[in-house]
C-alpha positions in Angstrom: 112.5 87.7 107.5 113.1 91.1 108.8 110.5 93.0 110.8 108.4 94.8 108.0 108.8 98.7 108.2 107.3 100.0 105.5 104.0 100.1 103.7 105.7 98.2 100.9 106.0 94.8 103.1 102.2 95.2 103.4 101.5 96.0 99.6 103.8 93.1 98.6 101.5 90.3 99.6 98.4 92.1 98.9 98.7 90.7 95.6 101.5 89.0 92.9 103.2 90.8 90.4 104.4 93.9 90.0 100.5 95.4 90.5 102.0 98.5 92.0 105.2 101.1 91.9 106.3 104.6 93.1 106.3 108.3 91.1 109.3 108.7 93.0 111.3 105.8 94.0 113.3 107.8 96.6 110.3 108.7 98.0 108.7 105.8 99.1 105.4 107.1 101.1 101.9 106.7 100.5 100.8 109.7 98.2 103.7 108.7 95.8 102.1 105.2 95.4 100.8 104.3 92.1 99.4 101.2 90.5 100.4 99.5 87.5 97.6 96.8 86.9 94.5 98.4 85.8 92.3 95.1 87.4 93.8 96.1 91.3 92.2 98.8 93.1 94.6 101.5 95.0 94.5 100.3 99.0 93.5 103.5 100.8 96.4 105.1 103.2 94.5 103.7 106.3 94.3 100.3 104.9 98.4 100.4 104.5 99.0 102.0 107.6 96.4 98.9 109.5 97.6 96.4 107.7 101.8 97.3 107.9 100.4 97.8 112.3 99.2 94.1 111.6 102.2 92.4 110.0 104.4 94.1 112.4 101.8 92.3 115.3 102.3 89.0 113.7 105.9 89.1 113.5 106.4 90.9 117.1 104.1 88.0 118.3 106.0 85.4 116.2 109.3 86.4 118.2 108.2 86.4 121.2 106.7 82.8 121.4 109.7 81.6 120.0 111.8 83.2 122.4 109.1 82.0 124.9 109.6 78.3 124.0 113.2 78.1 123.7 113.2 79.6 127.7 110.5 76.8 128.4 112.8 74.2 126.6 115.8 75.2 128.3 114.2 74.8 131.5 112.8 71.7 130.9 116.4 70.3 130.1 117.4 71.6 133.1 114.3 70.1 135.3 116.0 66.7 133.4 119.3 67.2 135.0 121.5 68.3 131.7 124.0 71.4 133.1 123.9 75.0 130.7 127.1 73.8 128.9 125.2 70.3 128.1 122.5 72.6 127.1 124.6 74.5 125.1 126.5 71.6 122.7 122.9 70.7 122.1 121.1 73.7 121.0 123.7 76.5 120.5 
């Protein structure tokens, strides 16, 4: 999954379906938003623009530990003895 960038990664998972759409499907911002299912209520602009800030948090944080672990395993192969091209033939 890519780093979301738009308020559409954060509308997506709000709900299943297709509960919402755009005027203008060029046009992709908030004040072109319009919903489709009559039982969802329209997430204000704020709530889109928190909760994309959120996701993006998640998946920034995401990266980073993983990138943070595969550094801590490295090193522990090395503190074990194994050379970087032994490292390397094992984990890419």
């Amino acid at each position: 999954m890519n780093r979301p960038e738009h308020i559409e990664d954060y509308l997506v998972q709000l709900h299943t379906g297709q509960w919402f759409g755009w005027s203008d499907a060029k046009n992709k911002v908030y004040v072109n938003l319009i919903i489709h299912d009559g039982s969802k209520t329209k997430p204000s602009e704020q709530e889109c623009i928190d909760g994309l800030a959120q996701l993006q948090a998640n998946y920034d944080t995401k990266q980073s530990n993983a990138e943070t672990k595969k550094a801590s395993g490295k090193q522990k192969l090395k503190d074990l003895g194994l050379d970087d091209a032994e490292i390397k033939a094992l984990i890419g």
